[in-house]
N, C-alpha and C positions, 0 to 999 in steps of 0.2 A: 416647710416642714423638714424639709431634706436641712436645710441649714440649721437649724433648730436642733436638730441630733447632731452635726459635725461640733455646734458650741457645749452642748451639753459631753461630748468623749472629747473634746480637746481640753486638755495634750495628755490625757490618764490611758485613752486606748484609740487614740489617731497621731499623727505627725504629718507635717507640710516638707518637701525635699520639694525646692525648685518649682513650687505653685502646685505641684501635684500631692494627693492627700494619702497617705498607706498607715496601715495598722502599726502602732507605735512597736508591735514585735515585731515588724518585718526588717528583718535589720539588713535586709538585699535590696528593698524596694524593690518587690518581684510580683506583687499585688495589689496594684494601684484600686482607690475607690472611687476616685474622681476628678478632673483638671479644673485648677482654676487661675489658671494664667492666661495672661492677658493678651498672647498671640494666638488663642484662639477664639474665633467671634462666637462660636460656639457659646463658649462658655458662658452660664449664668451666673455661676456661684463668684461672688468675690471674698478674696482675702487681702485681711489690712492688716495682717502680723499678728494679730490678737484675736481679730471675730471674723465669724464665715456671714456675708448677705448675700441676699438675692439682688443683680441687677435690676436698677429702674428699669419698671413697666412690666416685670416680668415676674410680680409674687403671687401670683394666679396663672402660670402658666406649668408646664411639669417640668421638671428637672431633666437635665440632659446633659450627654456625657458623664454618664456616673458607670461606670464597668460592675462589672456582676458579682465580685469582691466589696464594692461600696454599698449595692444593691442588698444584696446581703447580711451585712454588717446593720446596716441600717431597721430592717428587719427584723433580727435577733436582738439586738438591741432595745428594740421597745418588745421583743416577745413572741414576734409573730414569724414567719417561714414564708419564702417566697416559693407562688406556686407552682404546682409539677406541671407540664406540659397540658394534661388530661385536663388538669382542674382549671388553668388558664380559656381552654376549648369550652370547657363547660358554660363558664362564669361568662365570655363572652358573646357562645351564642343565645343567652338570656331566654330557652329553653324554646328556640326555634330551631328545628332540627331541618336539615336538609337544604339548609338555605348558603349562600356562597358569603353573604355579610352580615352583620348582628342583628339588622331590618328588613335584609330580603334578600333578593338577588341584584340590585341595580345598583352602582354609585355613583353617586356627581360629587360638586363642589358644595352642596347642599348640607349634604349628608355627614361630609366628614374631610377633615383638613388633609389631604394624600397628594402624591405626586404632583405639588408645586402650584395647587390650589391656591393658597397663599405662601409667600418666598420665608416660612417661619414657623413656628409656632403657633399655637393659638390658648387662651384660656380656658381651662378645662369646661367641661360644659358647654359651650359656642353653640354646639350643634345638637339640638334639645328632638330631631327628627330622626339621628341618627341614634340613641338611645336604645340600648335593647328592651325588653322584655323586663329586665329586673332592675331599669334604672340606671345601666351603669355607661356610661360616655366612653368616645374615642378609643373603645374597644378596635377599631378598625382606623387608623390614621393618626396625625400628632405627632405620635411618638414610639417608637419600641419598648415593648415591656419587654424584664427579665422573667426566665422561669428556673426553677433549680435543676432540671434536667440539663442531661449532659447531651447535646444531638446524635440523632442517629435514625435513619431512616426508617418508613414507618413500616409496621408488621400489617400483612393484608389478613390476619386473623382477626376478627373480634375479638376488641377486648373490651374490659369495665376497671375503669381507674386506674390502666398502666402508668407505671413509672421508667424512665428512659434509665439505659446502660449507667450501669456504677464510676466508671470513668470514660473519658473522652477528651478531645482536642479544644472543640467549641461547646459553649452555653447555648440553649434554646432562647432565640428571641420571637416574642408573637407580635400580630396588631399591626405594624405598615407604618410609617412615618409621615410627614408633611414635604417629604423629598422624594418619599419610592414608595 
């Protein structure tokens, strides 16, 4: 999908500088979307000078390496807003309150691909137990999602649908990865 929108904005509102993708106004290249050069094993996405693919094996798995500018872009582009911090908490504790993961309080290798479970990635979905409440997958492992908040430590007051600081240094990432 991700590739699917880089072919659809190439070359009207992206550009490639050296395997890396930036908004065809950044004339700094100061806000990368995404790498796809081939010194990083990371990387999924390839380019062959004309079209964006998905490396073999890996068109059902989630995208990665894509920075919070690509994140973003991608987003706005089909219409939609990446979520605020609150609403990421929300959507992934799948309206289990109190609990420490989307399914409970315990995790294995079972449950969700994290800390080196398996040395990768995995296809979304895999883990059909670790599932919240509303359906939704590897809310907890895999991969890092972006949210549009800006970090910044949490308020110990109550609150209902906070939104983080107007600016900041770093982007909020939720969820946990397949490494940590």
């Amino acid at each position: 999908q991700y590739c699917d929108y880089l072919n659809s904005a190439y070359p009207a509102q992206i550009k490639v500088d050296g395997g890396i993708v930036y908004a065809s106004s950044d004339d700094t290249n100061s806000t990368p979307y995404c790498d796809t050069t081939t010194t990083s094993s990371d990387s999924r996405i390839v380019w062959d000078s004309a079209n964006f693919s998905v490396s073999s094996g890996y068109g059902d798995h989630p995208v990665i390496r894509v920075a919070w500018y690509g994140a973003d872009a991608y987003c706005d582009y089909y219409g939609y807003v990446l979520p605020t911090e609150a609403q990421w908490e929300y959507a992934a504790r799948g309206g289990l309150a109190g609990a420490q993961y989307p399914w409970g309080n315990n995790i294995d290798c079972t449950l969700s691909n994290y800390d080196n479970c398996i040395d990768t990635t995995t296809p979304v979905g895999l883990y059909p137990a670790g599932a919240n409440n509303y359906g939704l997958y590897d809310m907890a492992g895999n991969v890092w999602e972006w949210c549009a908040d800006w970090y910044d430590s949490y308020s110990s007051d109550s609150q209902i649908n906070p939104t983080g600081p107007g600016t900041g240094s770093y982007r909020v990432l939720r969820g946990g990865s397949w490494y940590g």
